[in-house]
C-alpha positions as CSV (number, residue, x, y, z in Angstrom):
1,X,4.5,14.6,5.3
2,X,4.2,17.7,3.4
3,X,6.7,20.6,3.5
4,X,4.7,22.5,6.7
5,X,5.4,18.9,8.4
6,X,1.9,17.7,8.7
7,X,0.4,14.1,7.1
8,X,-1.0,13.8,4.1
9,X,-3.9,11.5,3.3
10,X,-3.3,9.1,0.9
11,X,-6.0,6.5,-0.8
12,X,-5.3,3.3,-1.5
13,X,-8.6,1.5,-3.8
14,X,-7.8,-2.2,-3.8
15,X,-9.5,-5.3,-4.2
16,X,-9.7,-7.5,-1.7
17,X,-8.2,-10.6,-3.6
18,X,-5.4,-8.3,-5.0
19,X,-4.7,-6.6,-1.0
20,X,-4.7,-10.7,0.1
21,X,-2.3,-11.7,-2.7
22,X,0.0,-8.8,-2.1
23,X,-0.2,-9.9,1.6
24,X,0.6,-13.1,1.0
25,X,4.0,-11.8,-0.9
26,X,5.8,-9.6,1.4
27,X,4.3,-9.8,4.8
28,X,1.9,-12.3,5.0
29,X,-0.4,-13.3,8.2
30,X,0.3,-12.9,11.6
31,X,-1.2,-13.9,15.2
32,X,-4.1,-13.8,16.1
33,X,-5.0,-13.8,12.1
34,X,-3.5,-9.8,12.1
35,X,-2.0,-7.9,9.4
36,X,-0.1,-4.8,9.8
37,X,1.3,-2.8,7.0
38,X,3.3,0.3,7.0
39,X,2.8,2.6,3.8
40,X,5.2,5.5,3.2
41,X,5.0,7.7,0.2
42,X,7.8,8.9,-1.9
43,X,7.3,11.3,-4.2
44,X,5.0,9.8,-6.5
45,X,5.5,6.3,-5.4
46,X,3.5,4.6,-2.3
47,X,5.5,1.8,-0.9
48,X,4.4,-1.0,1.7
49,X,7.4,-0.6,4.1
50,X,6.9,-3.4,6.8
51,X,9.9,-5.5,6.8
52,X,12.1,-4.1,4.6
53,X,16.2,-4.4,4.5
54,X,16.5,-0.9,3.6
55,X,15.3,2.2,2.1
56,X,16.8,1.2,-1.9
57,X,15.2,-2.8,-1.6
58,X,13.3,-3.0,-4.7
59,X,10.5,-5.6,-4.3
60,X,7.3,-5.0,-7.0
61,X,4.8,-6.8,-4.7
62,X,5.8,-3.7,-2.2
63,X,5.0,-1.1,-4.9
64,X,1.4,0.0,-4.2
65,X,1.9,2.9,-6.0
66,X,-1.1,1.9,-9.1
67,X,-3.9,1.4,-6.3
68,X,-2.9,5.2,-5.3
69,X,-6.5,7.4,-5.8
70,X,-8.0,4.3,-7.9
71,X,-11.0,5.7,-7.5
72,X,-12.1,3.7,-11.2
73,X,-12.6,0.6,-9.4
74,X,-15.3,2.1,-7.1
75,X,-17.0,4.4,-9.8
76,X,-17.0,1.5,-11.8
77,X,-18.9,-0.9,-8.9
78,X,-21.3,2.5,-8.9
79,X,-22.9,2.5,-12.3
């Protein structure tokens, strides 16, 4: 949230294979073949929240902070 209160968007550019592997490290698949991943942003850094112990657990495979506004991998695919 920004300081009036409202949500800000926030773009995450990953690859598939790198989404999948990250998956596969801190939540990984559930029924019915359903992920669901909860991204809060602090500060600077953009952190896949789902499951967490608490607000100070410091996991890297949680830190999704490098795909932020990767725009470079599409512009990239484009030329």
């Amino acid at each position: 949230m920004n300081q009036q209160g409202e949500f800000e968007a926030v773009y995450l550019v990953i690859t598939a294979r790198g989404l999948s592997t990250l998956i596969d490290a801190v939540s990984g698949v559930g029924k019915n073949n359903r992920v669901d991943l909860y991204f809060t942003s602090l500060g600077s850094k953009v952190l896949q929240t789902r499951g967490m112990k608490g607000p100070d657990e410091h996991d890297p495979n949680r830190d999704f902070t490098s795909f932020r506004d990767n725009w470079s991998l599409i512009s990239g695919r484009l030329v």
